[in-house]
Residue, then its C-alpha position, 0 to 999 in steps of 0.5 A: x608427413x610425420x609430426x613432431x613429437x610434443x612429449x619430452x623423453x622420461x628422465x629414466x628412460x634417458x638414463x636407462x639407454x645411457x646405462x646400456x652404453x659403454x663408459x659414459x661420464x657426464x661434465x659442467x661446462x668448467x669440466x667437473x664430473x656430474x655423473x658417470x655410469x657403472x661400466x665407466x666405473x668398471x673400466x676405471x678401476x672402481x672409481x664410483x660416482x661419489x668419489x668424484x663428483x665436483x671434481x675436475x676431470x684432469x684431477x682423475x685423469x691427467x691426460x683427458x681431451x675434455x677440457x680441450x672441447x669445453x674450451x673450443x666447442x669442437x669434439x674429438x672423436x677416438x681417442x685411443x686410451x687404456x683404461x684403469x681397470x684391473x683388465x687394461x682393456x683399450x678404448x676409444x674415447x670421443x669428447x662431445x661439448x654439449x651446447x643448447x639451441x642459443x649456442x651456450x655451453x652447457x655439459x660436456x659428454x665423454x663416451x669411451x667405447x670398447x665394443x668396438x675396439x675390440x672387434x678392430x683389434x681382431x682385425x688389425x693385430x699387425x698394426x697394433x703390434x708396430x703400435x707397441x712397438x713404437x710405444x715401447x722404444x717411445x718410451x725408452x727413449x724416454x728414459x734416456x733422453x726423457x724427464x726423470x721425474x713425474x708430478x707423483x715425486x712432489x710430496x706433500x698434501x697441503x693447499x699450496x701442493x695442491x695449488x702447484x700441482x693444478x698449475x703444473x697440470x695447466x702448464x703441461x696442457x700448453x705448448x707457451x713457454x713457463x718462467x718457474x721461480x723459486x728459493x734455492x732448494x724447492x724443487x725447480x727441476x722436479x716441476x719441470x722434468x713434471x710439466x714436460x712428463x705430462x705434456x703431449x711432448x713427453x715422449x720427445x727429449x727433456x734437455x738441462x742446461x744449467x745457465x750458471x755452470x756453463x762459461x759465458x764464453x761457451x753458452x753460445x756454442x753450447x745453445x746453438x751449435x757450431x759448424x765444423x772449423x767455426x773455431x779453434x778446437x773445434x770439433x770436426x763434422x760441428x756439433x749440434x747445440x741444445x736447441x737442436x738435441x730437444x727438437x721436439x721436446x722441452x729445453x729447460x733453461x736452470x738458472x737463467x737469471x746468470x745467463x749474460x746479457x749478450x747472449x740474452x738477445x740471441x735467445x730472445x729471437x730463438x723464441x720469436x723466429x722458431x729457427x737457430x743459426x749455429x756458431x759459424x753457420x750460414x743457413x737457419x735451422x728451424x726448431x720446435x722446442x719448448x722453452x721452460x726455465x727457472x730463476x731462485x730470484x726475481x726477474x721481475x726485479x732483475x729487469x728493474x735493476x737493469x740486470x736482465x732484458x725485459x723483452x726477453x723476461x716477458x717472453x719467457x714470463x707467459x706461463x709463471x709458477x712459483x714454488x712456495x718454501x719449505x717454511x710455508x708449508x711445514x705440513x708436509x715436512x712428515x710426509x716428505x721425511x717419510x719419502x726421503x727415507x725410503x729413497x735415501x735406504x734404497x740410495x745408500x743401501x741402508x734399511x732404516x724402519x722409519x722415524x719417531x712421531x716426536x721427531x717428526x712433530x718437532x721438525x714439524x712445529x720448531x721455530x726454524x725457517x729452512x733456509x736451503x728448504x727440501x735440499x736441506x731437508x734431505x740433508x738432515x734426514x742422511x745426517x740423522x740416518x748415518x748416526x742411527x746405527x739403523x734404529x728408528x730416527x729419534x729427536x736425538x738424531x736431529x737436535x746436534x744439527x739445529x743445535x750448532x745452527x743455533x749457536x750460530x746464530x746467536x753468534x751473529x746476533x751478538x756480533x751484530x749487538x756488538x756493532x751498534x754499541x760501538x755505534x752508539x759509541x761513536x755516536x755518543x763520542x762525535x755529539x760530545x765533541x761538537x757540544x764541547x766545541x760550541x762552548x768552548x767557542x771551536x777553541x781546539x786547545x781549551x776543548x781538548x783539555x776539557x775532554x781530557x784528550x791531547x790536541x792532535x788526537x781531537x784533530x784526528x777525531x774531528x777528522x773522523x767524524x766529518x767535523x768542519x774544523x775551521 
């Protein structure tokens, strides 16, 4: 009978076994990197040790299963992944939770194996040929009916990017609905067509319906569908709605607080009973669709002013992301011109070099709030590159705009210094009048005359300004 050992394992033997392994990277329980070995940084492209440790897995690798594994305490066992490296060589990636003998949760082990990978792509070239197959008309379908935008397109370095970023990633993990709000202009869309780009739905279709442009009499129909003859002008064979067109996939709800009251209780069941009925229909259709939408106010106040459904906001409001404005994080706003300018040359056949740091720091800095945010933002910078005449973008390019918006609103401000005179006026006027009154004893006659008025036009003031005038 063999008796159990009483030594511990030399820490540097341990690590010398786990060296002569394939890839191997070694996480805390919330997920951070603590270790990886050098031929996990080989597949990865370089990435040492040093750059990552701390760092969340997801941050490196957006499309990882460990957190998944940290969270249920369950493996998963060949992941098929590419990795990084200059080589793109395939592999198989298991996830282990570690977990000591009390049962708590301790590490998490990824191990991605290429040895092996290898000697099975000998061996089944023919279904990894249908594999790429698959994988290419997956991801054309993507660029027809996909999202046309990934998180790379969210420009900016500051903590609130940051912060978004994080909640798009955790947003893309889950398959609950997501309620985006934010002003007119910070880039709902960009953060939708982002969450449904990373999520295991991103080869499926990414569907847009605007809630506001869309007649109220319409939405129905456009939503679910209808049946042939369900209408007059209907087309015949029916139509499939949008519920049916992103099967699969992520329908993005713009605008939803326009849509109406009366449609709002039939999307709610949509939600709740995962099935539609088309206009005209009598059989239910079931549907897997994921639900994202964005409001540029708040529903959370519309529900109190009674002018949206709270049982339909707190389904949708599972998964919350606001996007911060333009005015909270003017950091970014050089980095962003920088992009707009490459895709605006690209976009307008133009070749623009760049933008003056003076242009940029005074964009940067200047006491203006950006009301329309990285729309309007978009807006200058075209504005600015069509007077360039190609020449480096300068200040003078700028300033003609914020000037007239400027003297706009210093109009405003003197129009409104002009109502609360005429205010004070008045206010003025109606105290006069009273106290003339009084000691006058309310004898009309006597109190015009000692305010210099005629008698009918004091009964008009009186009349005015709500005076008893017994």
């Amino acid at each position: 009978m063999l008796e159990d050992s009483t030594e511990d394992l030399d820490p540097e033997i341990a690590k010398l076994i786990i060296d002569h392994l394939d890839g191997v990277a070694i996480t805390d329980p919330q997920g951070r990197y603590l270790y990886v070995n050098e031929m996990w940084t080989e597949l990865m492209g370089g990435i040492k040790l040093q750059d990552i440790k701390g760092k969340y897995v997801h941050d490196i690798i957006p499309d990882t299963k460990i957190d998944y594994v940290l969270k249920t305490k369950k493996p998963v066992i060949g992941h098929a992944i590419i990795a990084r490296g200059p080589t793109k060589t395939k592999a198989f990636s298991t996830y282990i939770p570690i977990i000591d003998k009390n049962g708590k949760l301790i590490a998490g082990f990824i191990y991605v194996m290429i040895r092996g990978m290898e000697n099975a792509i000998n061996f089944s070239f023919k279904v990894n040929s249908l594999m790429n197959q698959i994988e290419y008309y997956q991801e054309e379908l993507r660029k027809i009916r996909g999202a046309k935008y990934t998180i790379d397109n969210i420009i900016g370095n500051s903590e609130k990017i940051k912060e978004l970023k994080e909640s798009i990633i955790h947003a893309a993990r889950s398959n609950s609905t997501v309620l985006i709000e934010g002003e007119t202009g910070v880039g709902k869309e960009l953060v939708a067509h982002s969450i449904h780009d990373l999520s295991n739905r991103s080869s499926f279709p990414f569907i847009k319906v605007n809630c506001a442009a869309i007649p109220s009499e319409l939405l129905e129909s456009e939503f679910f569908g209808y049946e042939d003859g369900a209408f007059t002008g209907a087309k015949k064979g029916g139509k499939e709605g949008k519920f049916e067109m992103a099967n699969g996939g992520s329908l993005f709800l713009d605008e939803i607080n326009q849509m109406p009251l009366s449609l709002q209780p039939k999307l709610l069941r949509v939600l709740q009973e995962k099935e539609i009925e088309r206009v005209g229909g009598k059989e239910s259709i079931p549907i897997n669709v994921r639900i994202i939408a964005a409001s540029n106010e708040s529903l959370e106040r519309m529900v109190k002013e009674k002018k949206f459904r709270s049982d339909l906001f707190y389904r949708l409001n599972v998964i919350k992301i606001v996007i911060p404005p333009l005015r909270e994080r003017k950091e970014d706003i050089p980095l962003i011109v920088d992009n707009l300018i490459d895709k605006l040359n690209y976009q307008l056949g133009m070749y623009i070099p760049g933008i003056s740091d003076e242009a940029k720091r005074n964009l940067m800095e200047m006491e203006y709030d950006w009301p329309g945010n990285v729309r309007e933002l978009q807006n200058i910078v075209e504005r600015a590159m069509n007077e360039s005449d190609g020449e480096v973008l300068e200040w003078e390019h700028f300033s003609n705009y914020f000037n007239r918006n400027k003297l706009k609103e210093n109009y405003k401000t003197q129009r409104k210094n002009a109502f609360s005179i005429k205010d004070m006026k008045e206010n003025l006027e109606k105290d006069l009048i009273i106290e003339t009154l009084s000691n006058c004893d309310n004898n009309k006659t006597k109190a015009a005359k000692i305010l210099g008025i005629s008698r009918t036009l004091l009964y008009k003031k009186l009349k005015k300004y709500g005076i008893d005038n017994t």
